[in-house]
GUTOR-203619 format. One record per residue (C-alpha): x, z, y; residue number from 1; residue in three letters. Coordinates in pm, 1 decimal, decimal comma. Layout:
<marlos>
<marlo u="X" w="Z" v="Y" n="NUM" res="ALA"/>
...
</marlos>
This chain:
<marlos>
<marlo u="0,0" w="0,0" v="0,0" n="1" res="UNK"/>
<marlo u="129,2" w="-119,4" v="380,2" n="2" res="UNK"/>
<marlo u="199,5" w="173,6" v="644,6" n="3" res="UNK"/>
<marlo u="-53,6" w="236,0" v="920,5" n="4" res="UNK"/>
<marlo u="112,6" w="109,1" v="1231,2" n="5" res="UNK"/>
<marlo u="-31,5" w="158,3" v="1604,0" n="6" res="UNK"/>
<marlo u="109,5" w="-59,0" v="1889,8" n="7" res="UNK"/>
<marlo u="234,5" w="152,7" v="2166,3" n="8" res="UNK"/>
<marlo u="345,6" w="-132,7" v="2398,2" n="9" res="UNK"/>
<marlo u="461,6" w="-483,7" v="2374,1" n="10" res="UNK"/>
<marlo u="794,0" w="-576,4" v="2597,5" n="11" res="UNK"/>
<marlo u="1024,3" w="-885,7" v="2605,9" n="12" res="UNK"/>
<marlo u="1324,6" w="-901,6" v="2541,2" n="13" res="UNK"/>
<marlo u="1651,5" w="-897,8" v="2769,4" n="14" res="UNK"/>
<marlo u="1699,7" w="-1257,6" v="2938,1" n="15" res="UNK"/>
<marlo u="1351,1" w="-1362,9" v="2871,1" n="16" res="UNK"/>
<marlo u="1145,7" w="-1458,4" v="3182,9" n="17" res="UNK"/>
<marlo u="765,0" w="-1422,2" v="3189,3" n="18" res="UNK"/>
<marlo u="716,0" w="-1760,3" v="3315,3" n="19" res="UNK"/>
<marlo u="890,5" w="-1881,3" v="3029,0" n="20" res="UNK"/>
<marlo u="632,6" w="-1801,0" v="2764,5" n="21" res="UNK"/>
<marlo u="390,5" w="-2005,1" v="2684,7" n="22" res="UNK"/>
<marlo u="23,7" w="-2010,0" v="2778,1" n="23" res="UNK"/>
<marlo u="-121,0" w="-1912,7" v="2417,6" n="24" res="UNK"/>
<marlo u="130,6" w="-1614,4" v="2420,0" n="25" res="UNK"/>
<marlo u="79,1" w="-1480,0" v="2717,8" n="26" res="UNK"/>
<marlo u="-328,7" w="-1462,9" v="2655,9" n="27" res="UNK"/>
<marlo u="-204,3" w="-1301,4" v="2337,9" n="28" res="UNK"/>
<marlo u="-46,9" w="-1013,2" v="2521,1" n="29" res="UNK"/>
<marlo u="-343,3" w="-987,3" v="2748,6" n="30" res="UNK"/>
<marlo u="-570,9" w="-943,9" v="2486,5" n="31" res="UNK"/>
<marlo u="-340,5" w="-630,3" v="2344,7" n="32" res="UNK"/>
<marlo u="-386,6" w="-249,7" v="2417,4" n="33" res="UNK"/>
<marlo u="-209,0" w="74,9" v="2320,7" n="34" res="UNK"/>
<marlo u="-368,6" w="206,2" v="2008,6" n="35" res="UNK"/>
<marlo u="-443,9" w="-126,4" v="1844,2" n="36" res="UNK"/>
<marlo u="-389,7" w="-162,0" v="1473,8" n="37" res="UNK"/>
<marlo u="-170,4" w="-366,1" v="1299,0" n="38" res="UNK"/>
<marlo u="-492,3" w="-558,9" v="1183,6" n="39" res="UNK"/>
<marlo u="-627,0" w="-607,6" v="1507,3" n="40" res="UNK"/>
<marlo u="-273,3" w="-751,7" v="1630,6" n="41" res="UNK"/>
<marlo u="-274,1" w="-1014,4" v="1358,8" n="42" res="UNK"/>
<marlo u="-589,5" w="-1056,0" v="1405,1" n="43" res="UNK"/>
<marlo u="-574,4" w="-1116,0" v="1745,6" n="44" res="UNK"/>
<marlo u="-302,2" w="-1364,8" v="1702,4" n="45" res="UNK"/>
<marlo u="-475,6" w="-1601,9" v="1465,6" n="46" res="UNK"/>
<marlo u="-733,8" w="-1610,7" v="1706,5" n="47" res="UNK"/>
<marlo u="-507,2" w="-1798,4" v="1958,7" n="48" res="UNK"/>
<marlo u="-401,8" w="-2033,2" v="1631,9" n="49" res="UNK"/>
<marlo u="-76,6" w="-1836,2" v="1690,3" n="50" res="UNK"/>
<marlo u="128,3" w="-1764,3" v="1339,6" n="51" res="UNK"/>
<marlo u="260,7" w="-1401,8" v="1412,9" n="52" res="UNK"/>
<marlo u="566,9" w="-1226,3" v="1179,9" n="53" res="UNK"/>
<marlo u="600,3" w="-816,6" v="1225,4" n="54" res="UNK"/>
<marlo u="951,3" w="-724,3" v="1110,3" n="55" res="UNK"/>
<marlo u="1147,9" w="-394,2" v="1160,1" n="56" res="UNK"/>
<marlo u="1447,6" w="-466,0" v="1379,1" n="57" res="UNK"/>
<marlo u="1757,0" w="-387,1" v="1259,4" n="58" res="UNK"/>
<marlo u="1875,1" w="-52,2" v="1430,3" n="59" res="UNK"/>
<marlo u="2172,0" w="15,8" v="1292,6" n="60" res="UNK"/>
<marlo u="2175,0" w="409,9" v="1260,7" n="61" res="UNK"/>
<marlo u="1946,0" w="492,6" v="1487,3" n="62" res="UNK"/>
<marlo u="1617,2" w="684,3" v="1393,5" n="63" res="UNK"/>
<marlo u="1267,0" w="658,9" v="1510,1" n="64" res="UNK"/>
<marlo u="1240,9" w="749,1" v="1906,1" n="65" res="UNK"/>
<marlo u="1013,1" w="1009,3" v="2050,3" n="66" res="UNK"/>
<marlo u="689,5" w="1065,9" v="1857,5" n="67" res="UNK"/>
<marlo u="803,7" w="847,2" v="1569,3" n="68" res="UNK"/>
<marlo u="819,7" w="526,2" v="1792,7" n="69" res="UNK"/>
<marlo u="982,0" w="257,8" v="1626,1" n="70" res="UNK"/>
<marlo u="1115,9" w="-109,4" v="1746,4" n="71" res="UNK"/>
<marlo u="958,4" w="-440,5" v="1543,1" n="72" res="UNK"/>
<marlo u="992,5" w="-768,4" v="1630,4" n="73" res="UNK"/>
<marlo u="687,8" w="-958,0" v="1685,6" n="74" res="UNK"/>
<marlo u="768,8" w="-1345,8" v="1629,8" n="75" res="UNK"/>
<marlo u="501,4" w="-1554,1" v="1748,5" n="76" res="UNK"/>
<marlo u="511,0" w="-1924,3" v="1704,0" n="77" res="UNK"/>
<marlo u="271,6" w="-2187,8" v="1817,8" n="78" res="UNK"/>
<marlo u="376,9" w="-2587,1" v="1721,6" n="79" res="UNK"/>
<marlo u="718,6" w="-2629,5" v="1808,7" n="80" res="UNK"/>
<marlo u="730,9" w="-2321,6" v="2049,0" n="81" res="UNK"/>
<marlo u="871,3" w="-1969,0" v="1963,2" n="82" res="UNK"/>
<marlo u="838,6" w="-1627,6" v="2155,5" n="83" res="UNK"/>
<marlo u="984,3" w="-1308,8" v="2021,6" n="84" res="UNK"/>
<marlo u="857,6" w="-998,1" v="2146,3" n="85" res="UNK"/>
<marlo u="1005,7" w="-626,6" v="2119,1" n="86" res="UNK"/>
<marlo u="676,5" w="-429,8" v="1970,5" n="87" res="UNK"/>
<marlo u="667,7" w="-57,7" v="2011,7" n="88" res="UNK"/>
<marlo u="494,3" w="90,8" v="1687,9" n="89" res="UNK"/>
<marlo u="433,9" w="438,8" v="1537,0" n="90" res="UNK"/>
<marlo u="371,8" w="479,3" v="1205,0" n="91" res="UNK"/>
<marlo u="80,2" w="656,8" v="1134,6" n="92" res="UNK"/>
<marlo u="43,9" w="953,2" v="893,4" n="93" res="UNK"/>
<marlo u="-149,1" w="824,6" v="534,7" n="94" res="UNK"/>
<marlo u="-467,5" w="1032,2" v="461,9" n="95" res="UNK"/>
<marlo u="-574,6" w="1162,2" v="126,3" n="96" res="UNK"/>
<marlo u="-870,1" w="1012,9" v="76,0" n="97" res="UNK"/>
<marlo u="-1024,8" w="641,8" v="51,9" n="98" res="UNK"/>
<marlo u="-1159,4" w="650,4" v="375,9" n="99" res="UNK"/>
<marlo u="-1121,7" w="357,8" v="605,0" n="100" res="UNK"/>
<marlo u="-894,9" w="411,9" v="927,0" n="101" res="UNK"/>
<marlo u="-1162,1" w="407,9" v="1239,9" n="102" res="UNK"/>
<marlo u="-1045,8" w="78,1" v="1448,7" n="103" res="UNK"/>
<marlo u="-940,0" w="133,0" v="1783,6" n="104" res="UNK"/>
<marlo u="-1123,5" w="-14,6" v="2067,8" n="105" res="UNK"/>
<marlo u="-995,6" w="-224,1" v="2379,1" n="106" res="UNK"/>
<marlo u="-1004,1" w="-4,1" v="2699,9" n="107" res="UNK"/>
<marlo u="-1208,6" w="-123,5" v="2984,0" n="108" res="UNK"/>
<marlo u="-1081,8" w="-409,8" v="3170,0" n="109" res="UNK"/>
<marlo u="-1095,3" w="-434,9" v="3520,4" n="110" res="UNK"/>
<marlo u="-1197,1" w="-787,7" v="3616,7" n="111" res="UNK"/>
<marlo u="-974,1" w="-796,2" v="3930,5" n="112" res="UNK"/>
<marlo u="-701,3" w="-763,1" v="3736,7" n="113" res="UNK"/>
<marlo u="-731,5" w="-1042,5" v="3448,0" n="114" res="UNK"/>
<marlo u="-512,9" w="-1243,6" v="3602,9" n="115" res="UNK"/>
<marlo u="-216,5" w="-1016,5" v="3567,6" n="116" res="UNK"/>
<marlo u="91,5" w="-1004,7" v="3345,6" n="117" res="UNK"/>
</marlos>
């Protein structure tokens, strides 16, 4: 059985420019929140006909930052075009029990804001 993973945050990678993603990918991180599942990030990928690969990165000896925060790389590739992102994910502790994980919901949006990065 897969770990539980939450996104904390999504951030690019030294060198890469915002303008230099394309459009697909940056609707992609729009459509992200804190708290999202694993699931729901895939999910929201395929949406955008994106094909999305969550890997550790390699951290060579260091352990998991503060509150279990760990590093993945988020490969997202549309066509011809790649984007690599630096996701921020905490594993989550298992349950006993066959209960199903409650999803997490977007927050509220403001509307004079969709515009931004």
């Amino acid at each position: 059985m897969a770990d539980r993973l939450e996104l904390v945050a999504l951030a690019l990678p030294p060198g890469c420019a915002p303008e230099s993603l394309p459009p697909a990918v940056v609707q992609f991180i729009a459509a992200c929140w804190p708290g999202m599942s694993r699931a729901q990030l895939l999910d929201r990928a395929r949406r955008l006909a994106l094909r999305v690969s969550l890997r550790a990165r390699p951290a060579a000896g260091q352990a998991a930052g503060p509150d279990g925060v760990r590093r993945y790389a988020l490969v997202l590739t549309l066509g011809a075009a790649k984007a690599e992102l630096v996701a921020h994910v905490r594993r989550l502790a298992r349950r006993s029990g066959t209960r199903r994980a409650r999803a997490s919901l977007p927050p509220a949006r403001d509307v004079r804001q969709a515009g931004l990065f």
